[in-house]
C-alpha positions in Angstrom: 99.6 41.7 5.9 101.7 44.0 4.2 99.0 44.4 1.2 96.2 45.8 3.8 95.8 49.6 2.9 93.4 52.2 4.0 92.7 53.9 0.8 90.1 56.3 -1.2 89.7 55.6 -4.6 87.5 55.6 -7.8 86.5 52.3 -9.1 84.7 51.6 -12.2 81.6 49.5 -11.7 79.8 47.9 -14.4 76.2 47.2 -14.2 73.8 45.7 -16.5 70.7 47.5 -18.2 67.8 44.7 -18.7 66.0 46.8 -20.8 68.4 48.0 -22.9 70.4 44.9 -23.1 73.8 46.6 -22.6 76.5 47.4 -20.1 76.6 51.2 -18.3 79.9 52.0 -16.2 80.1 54.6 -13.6 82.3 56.0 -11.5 81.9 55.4 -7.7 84.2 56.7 -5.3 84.3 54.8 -1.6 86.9 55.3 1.5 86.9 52.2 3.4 89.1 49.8 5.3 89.7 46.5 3.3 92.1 43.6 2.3 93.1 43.7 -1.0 94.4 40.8 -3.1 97.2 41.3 -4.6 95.7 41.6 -8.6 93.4 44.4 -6.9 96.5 45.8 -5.7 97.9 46.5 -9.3 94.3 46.9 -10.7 94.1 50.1 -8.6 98.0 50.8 -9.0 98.2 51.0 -5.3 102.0 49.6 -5.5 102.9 52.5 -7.7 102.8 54.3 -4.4 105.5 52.3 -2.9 108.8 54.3 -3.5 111.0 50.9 -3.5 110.3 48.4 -6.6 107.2 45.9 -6.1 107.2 43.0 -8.7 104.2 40.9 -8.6 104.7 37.4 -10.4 102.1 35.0 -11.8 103.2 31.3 -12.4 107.0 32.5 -12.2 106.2 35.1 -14.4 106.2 39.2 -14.4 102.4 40.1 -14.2 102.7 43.6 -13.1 105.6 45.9 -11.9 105.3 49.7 -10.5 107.2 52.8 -11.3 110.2 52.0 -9.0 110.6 48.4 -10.3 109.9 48.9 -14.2 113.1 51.3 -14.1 115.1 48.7 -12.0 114.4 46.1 -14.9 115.6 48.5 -17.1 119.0 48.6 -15.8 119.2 44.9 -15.6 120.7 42.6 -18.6 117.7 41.5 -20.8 116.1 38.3 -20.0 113.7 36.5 -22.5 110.4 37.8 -23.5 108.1 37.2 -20.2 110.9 36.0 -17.9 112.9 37.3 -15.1 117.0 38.2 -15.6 118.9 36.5 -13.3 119.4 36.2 -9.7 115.5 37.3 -9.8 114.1 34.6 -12.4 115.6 32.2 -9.2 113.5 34.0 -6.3 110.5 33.8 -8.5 110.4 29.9 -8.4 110.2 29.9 -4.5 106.3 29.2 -3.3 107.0 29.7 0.7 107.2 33.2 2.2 110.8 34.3 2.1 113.9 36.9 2.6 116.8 36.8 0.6 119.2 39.6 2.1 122.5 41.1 0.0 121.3 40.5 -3.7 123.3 42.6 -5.9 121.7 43.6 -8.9 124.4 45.5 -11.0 125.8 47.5 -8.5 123.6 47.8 -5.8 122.6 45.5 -3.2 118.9 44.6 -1.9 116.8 42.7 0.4 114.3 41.0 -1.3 111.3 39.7 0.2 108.8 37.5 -1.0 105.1 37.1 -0.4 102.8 34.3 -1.5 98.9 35.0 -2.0 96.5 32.8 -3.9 96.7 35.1 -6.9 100.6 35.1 -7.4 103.2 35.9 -5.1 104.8 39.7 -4.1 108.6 40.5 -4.4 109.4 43.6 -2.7 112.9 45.2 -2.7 114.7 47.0 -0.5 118.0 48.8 -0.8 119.9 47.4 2.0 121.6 50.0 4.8 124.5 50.1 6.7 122.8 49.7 9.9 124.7 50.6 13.1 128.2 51.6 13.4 130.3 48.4 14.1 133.1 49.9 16.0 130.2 51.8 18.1 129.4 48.4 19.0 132.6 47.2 19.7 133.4 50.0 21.9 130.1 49.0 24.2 131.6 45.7 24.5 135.0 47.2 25.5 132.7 49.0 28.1 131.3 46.2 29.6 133.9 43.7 29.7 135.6 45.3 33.6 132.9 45.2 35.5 131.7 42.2 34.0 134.5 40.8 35.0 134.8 41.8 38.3 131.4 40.7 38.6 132.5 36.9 37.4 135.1 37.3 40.2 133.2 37.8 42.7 130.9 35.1 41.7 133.9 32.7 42.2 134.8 34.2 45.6 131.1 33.5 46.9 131.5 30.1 45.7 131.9 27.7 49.2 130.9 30.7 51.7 126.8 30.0 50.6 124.3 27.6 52.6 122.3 25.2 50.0 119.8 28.3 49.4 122.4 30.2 48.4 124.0 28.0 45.6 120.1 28.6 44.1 120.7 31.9 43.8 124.5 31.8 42.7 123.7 30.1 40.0 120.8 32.7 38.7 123.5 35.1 39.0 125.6 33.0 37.1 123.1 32.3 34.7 122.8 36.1 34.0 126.4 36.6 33.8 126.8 34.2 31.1 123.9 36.2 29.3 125.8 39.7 29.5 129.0 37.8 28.7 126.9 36.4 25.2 125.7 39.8 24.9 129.3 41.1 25.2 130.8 38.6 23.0 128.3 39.1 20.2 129.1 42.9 20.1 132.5 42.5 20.0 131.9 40.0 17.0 129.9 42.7 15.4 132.7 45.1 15.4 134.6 42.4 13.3 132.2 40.9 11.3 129.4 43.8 10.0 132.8 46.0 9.6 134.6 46.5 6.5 138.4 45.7 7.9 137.3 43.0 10.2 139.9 39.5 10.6 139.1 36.9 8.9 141.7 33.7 9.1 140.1 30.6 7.1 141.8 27.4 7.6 141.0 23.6 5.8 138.4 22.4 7.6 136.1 19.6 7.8 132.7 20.9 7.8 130.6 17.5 9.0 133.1 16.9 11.2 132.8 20.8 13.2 129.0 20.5 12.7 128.9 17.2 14.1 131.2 18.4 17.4 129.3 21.4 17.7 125.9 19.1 17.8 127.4 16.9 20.2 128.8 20.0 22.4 125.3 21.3 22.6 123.8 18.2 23.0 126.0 17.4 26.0 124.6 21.0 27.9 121.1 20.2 27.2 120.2 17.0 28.0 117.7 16.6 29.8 116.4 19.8 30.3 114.8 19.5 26.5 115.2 17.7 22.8 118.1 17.3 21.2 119.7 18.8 18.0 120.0 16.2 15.1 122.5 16.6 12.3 122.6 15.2 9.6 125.0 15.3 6.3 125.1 13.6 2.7 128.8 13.8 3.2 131.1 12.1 5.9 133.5 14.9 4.8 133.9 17.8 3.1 136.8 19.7 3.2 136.8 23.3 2.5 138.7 26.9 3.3 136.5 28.4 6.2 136.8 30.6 9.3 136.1 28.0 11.8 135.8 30.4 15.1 133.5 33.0 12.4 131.6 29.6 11.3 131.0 28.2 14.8 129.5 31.7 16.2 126.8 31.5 13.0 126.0 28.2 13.7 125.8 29.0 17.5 123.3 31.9 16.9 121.1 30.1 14.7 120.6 26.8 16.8 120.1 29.2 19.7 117.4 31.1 17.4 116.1 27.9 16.5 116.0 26.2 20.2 114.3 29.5 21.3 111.7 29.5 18.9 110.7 25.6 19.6 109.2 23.9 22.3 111.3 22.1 24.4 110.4 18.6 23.6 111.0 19.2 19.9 114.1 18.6 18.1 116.0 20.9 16.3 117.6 19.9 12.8 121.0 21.1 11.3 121.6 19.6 8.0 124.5 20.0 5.5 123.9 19.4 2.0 125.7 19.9 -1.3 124.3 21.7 -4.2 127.1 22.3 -7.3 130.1 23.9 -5.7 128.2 25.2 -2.2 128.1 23.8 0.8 124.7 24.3 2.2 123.8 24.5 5.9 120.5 24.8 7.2 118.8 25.0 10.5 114.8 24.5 10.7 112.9 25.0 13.6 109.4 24.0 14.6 108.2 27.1 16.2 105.4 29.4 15.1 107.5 30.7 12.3 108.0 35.0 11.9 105.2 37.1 10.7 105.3 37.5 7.1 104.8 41.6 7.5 107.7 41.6 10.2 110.0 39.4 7.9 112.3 42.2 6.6 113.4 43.7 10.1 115.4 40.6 11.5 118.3 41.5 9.6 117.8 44.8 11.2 120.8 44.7 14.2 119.5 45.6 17.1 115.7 45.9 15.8 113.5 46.4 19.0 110.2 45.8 17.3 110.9 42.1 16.2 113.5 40.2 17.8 113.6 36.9 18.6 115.5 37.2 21.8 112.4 37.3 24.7 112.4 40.8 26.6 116.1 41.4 28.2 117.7 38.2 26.7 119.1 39.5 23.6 120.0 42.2 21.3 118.7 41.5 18.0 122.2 40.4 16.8 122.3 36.8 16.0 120.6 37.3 12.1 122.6 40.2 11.4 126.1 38.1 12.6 125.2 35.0 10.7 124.5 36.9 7.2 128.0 38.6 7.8 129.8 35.6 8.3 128.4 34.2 5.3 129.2 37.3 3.2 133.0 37.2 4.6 132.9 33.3 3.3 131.6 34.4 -0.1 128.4 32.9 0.6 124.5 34.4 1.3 122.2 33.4 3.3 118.5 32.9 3.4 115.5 32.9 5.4 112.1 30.7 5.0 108.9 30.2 6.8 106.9 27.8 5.5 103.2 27.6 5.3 103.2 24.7 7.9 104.9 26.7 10.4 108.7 27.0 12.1 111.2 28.6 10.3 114.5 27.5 8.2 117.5 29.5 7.6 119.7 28.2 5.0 123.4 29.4 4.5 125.2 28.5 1.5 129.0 28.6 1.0 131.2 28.2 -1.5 133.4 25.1 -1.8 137.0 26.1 -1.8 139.6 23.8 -1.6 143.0 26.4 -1.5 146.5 25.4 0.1 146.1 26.4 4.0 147.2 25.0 7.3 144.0 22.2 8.5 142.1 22.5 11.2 143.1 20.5 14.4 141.5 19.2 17.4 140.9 22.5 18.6 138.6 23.5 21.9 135.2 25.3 20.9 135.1 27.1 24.2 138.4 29.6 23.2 136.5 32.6 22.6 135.4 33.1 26.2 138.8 31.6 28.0 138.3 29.6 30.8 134.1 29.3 30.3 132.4 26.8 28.5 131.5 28.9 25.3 128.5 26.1 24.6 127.1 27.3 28.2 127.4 31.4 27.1 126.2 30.8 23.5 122.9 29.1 25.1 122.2 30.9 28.4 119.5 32.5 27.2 117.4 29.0 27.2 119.1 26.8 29.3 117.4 27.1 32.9 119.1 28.6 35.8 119.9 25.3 37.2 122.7 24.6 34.6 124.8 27.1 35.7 125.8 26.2 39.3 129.0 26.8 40.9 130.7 22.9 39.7 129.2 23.6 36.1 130.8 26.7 35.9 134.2 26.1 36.7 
């Protein structure tokens, strides 16, 4: 956990004189190894070592705060006597391990993450960073897309000239084709999305009605090979201005999160809710769920120490997309992992309802031309098998 230290300190130890009938204190210094809770933690002021705010709460409520965070509440509106000022006083009624990314606090923005213990539960903040350079990114896309084409190409040309053997290997090579072309893809949608000048074109759209197509999309590519996603929605419709390529690449990415992190024979669930005026998405997954200690680099792009891509499938992007897309709706998003495992990621948006042009019966597989944009999106799980020659074209 992030609360084990290797420390040397003084303690105070109080032990009790029979004889005299009193207590004696002493000071006994020991270096050791050892998990502390987290009251120990701001019994011995170990947090006032931290150079970022640490907040530890009790019952909802502000127990104990170091240096860094004492001077943040400071800047902050006042909030009643023993209570958090808003958005905190919100985080600090959450019981389930958590990361709330882009929370501006008067003018500057952090990642919070929260930490349950038995003894209260940790809020540590971190001023969020720019990351990498978007239009670095996009230029590595720009340098991939030739010879990934030519590679497609000759793909095509092989098709018909193979015995039965070679159709097996055709459609590995397919199979990683449609991985560099997701990989592609995804940079190129960085250099739009985690930029400040990148497009953004919403439209009136029905948002049970592209969640439910989407489902049924991704349904269609894999059955049999493993269990379905379910959707389900407390509205038939809902109307609202969105970005409906920007919204389908989030939802993409996180169902292909989710379907990574799950076993096959266990559904995945997309659900649209509405809270107020937000429209609120989530996707919840049955797998192991993150590492609380490891929580706070998935927003990290291209993060090499966590990612939940396997080894050569991915590059750390699809977390870092989605909470872009969001912000460019006016929404946030957030990321849970619940005591009893798996992991939910919940993106609310705002409910806007603006003159626009509405959303038609549009294909979902534009982005990538010709190529089936459910098939790209999800080559990284779907086995080689689904990507011969005839599913291709």
């Amino acid at each position: 956990m992030l609360y084990n230290f290797c420390y040397t300190i003084k303690i105070r130890t109080v032990q009790t004189n029979r004889d005299r009938g009193c207590l004696r204190s002493k000071d006994r210094p020991f270096s050791r190894r050892k998990e502390l809770s987290f009251l120990e933690l701001s019994e011995y002021r170990i947090l006032d070592l931290l150079p970022e705010p640490a907040l530890l709460l009790r019952e909802g409520a502000p127990y104990y705060a170091n240096d860094a965070a004492r001077r943040l509440l400071q800047e902050l509106p006042p909030a009643e006597e023993g209570a958090l000022p808003e958005p905190l006083a919100g985080l600090a009624r959450r019981t389930e391990p958590f990361l709330q990314p882009d929370l501006t606090l008067e003018t500057r923005t952090w990642s919070v993450q929260g930490i349950p213990g038995p003894d209260g539960m940790l809020l540590l903040l971190r001023p969020e960073t720019a990351g990498l350079e978007p239009q670095l990114l996009g230029r590595i896309s720009d340098s991939l897309r030739p010879p990934l084409s030519s590679l497609l190409s000759a793909s095509t040309l092989l098709t018909g000239h193979v015995d039965e053997g070679g159709d097996v290997l055709l459609s590995t090579l397919n199979q990683q084709l449609f991985r560099l072309m997701r990989m592609a893809g995804n940079l190129s949608a960085a250099r739009e999305t985690l930029g400040s000048e990148g497009s953004f074109s919403p439209i009136l759209a029905d948002l049970p009605a592209l969640c439910r197509k989407l489902t049924e999309a991704v349904n269609d590519v894999l059955c049999p090979h493993r269990a379905p996603v379910i959707f389900s929605s407390q509205r038939q419709q809902l109307v609202t201005m969105a970005d409906v390529d920007l919204l389908s690449r989030m939802l993409l990415n996180l169902l292909s999160n989710a379907l990574k992190a799950s076993p096959e024979d266990a559904a995945v669930a997309l659900t649209l809710d509405v809270r107020g005026d937000q429209a609120v998405l989530t996707v919840r997954d049955t797998g192991p769920g993150l590492p609380t200690d490891l929580l706070a680099e998935v927003f990290s792009p291209c993060t090499r120490t966590l990612r939940l891509d396997a080894p050569g499938q991915g590059l750390g992007l699809g977390l870092p997309l989605a909470r872009a897309i969001a912000l460019r709706h006016g929404g946030s998003l957030l990321l849970e992992c619940p005591r009893t495992g798996g992991t939910a990621v919940t993106v609310s948006l705002p409910i806007r309802r603006e003159r626009g042009p509405f959303l038609t019966d549009r294909r979902l597989d534009e982005p990538y031309g010709d190529f089936s944009r459910i098939l790209v999106e999800l080559s990284d799980i779907l086995p080689p098998s689904r990507f011969t020659p005839q599913d291709v074209e």
